[in-house]
C-alpha positions, 0 to 999 in steps of 0.5 A: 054915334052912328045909327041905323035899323032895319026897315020892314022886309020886302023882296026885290029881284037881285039887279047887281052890276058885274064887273064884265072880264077883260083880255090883254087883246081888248079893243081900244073902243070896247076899254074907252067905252066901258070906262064911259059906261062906268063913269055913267053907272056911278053917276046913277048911283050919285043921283039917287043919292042925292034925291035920298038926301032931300028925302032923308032915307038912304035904302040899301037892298040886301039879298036876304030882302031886309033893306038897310036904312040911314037916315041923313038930310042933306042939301046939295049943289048939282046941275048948276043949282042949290036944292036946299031942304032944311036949314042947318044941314050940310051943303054936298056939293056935286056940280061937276058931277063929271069929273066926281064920277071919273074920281068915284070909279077910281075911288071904287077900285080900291074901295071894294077890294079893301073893304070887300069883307063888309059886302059880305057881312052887309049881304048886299048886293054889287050895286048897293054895296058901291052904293054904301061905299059913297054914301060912307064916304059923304057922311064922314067928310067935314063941311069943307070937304063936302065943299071939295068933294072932288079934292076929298075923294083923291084924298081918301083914294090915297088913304086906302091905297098908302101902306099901313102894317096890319096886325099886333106888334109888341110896344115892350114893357113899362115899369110902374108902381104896380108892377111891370105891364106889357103893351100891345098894339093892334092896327086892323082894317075897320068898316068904311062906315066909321070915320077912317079906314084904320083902328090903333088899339092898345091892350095893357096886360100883366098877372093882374088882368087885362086893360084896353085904352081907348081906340084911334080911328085914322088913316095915313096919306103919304107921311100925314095921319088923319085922326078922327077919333078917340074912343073908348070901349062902351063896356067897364072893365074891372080886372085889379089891372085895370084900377090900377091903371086907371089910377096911374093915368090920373096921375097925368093930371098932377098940376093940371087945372081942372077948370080948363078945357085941358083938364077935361079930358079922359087920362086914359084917352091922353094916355092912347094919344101919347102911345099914338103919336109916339107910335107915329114918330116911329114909322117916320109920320111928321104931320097929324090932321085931326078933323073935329066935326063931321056934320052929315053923321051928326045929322044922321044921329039925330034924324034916326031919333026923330023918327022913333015912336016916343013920348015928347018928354022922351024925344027930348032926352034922346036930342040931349044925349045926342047933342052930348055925344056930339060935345064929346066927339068933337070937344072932348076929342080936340081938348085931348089934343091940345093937353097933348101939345100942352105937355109935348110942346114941340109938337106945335098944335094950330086949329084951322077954323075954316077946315075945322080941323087940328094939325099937330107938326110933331117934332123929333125931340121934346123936353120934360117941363116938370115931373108929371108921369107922363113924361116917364110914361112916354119915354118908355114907350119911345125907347121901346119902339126904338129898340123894336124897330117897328116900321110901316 
């Protein structure tokens, strides 16, 4: 979970940077020198992040003079040597702090333009908004990534720029005990403060109500999906439509044992990762990588509690539930995976325990192991996505 909160008010005169204007006739030596002084700009904003890292207290100004602040403790790698701050702590390593900052001006480019409607709900300032743009990208990278930062700018740099279809698309109608049901997709842009760039949402709807299963968090490079998360919505849904699918997906359960990790997951998130990979498999996607722990947020969680004015009793319960949300990101999320793989055994499931993370090779063909109701589930879903056609 990610927190935040605003700090007291204060002013601060605006010192946003500007994007000067470029010609077709522009000097060589200006465009050389202006990339020099971007690459020196951007090394600026990497400095002051580091020192708000070993400080724990990340300030972002805002127009309206009401800082956004994130609390993260970090260590980091720089000038050529280890600033360590607290144990347990992620390591950012930024020794080559040249070459990351040509990589971030890059990474900028596109950053800004994507995610350009957040500079203006954030209300913040040019140099502050490039400012969160980095900071998002160091709290949701893996310990390895962190360790590469290089390689993971380059990566997250093709994850905005790798085409995604956006919008609502029809995935048709599947038969149930109940009823016919109507399913949709939706694929939308999301804050570059969450784990990926994309969310995958899927809206069950017929006379009886309406259903949302959880949503996917992800981002495409070339024809590999990373996949961060499963989640479902924070408010209950009641409609007659919901029970009743709720009851359906339990029937993913039939034969399952509850006592292995496979058993302990939500039906309803199983039943959004069999949407999901089947939607992957449409539009031609072949790889999946599914990172399990990004350590920097997980910090930032539970740094924000610390800080709160309670009771040691209270301070306490705030460290569990946060530890018990971490146990749901990371396990829940990659025990779903592995009960996908364990119904869909084509699509072949390792675990990389240097990356931490999951990869899925997903296969064109899989076979129906018993009569459980997911693989009817499944292939109505396929030979609706076939007959639509969807595309990326």
């Amino acid at each position: 979970m990610w927190l935040f909160q605003n700090c007291h008010k204060h002013k601060r005169k605006r010192k946003g940077w500007r994007n000067p204007f470029f010609f077709f006739n522009i000097d060589l030596k200006v465009f050389l020198s202006y990339n020099h002084n971007m690459s020196e700009y951007t090394t600026k904003i990497i400095k002051n992040l580091e020192q708000s890292l070993h400080r724990g207290e990340i300030i972002l100004e805002s127009m309206d003079g009401v800082p956004w602040v994130y609390y993260v403790l970090a260590n980091t790698i720089s000038d050529g040597k280890i600033d360590i701050v607290g144990n347990n702590l992620p390591t950012w390593d930024i020794n080559h702090i040249d070459t990351i900052s040509n990589l971030l001006d890059e990474y900028l480019d596109v950053a800004r333009k994507f995610y350009h409607v957040y500079k203006v709900r954030y209300n913040l300032y040019d140099e502050e908004h490039d400012k969160k743009l980095i900071f998002d990208l160091m709290i949701n990278a893996t310990n390895f990534d962190l360790a590469n930062f290089e390689q993971y700018i380059e990566k997250r740099s093709q994850m905005l720029t790798t085409p995604v279809k956006l919008g609502e698309m029809s995935l048709g109608a599947i038969q149930t005990q109940f009823g016919r049901v109507e399913l949709y997709a939706e694929i939308a842009k999301i804050d570059s403060k969450l784990e990926g760039p994309y969310k995958f949402s899927v809206l069950c709807k017929n006379e009886l109500g309406e259903f949302h299963l959880p949503a996917i968090t992800f981002g495409f490079v070339d024809k590999t999906c990373y996949m961060y998360a499963i989640q479902g919505s924070k408010q209950k849904e009641e409609s007659v439509l919901a029970k009743k699918l709720d009851r359906y997906f339990r029937k993913f359960n039939k034969d399952i044992d509850p006592e292995d990790i496979t058993g302990q997951v939500s039906p309803n998130a199983l039943a959004s990762a069999t949407i999901f990979m089947s939607y992957l498999k449409s539009v031609g996607i072949k790889d999946v990588i599914a990172p399990v722990f990004l350590p920097s947020r997980y910090v930032g969680a539970f740094q924000s509690s610390e800080r709160k004015k309670v009771s040691e009793e209270e301070r306490q319960n705030l460290r569990e539930t946060i530890d018990r949300n971490q146990f749901n990101m990371t396990n829940r999320f990659s025990y779903t995976l592995a009960r996908y793989a364990e119904h869909f055994g084509q699509d072949k499931f390792a675990y990389n325990d240097v990356l931490e993370e999951i990869h899925l090779a997903l296969s064109s063909v899989y076979d129906r192991r018993d009569d459980n109701e997911i693989y009817t589930f499944r292939s109505q879903i396929d030979n609706n996505l076939m007959s639509n056609q969807i595309s990326k």
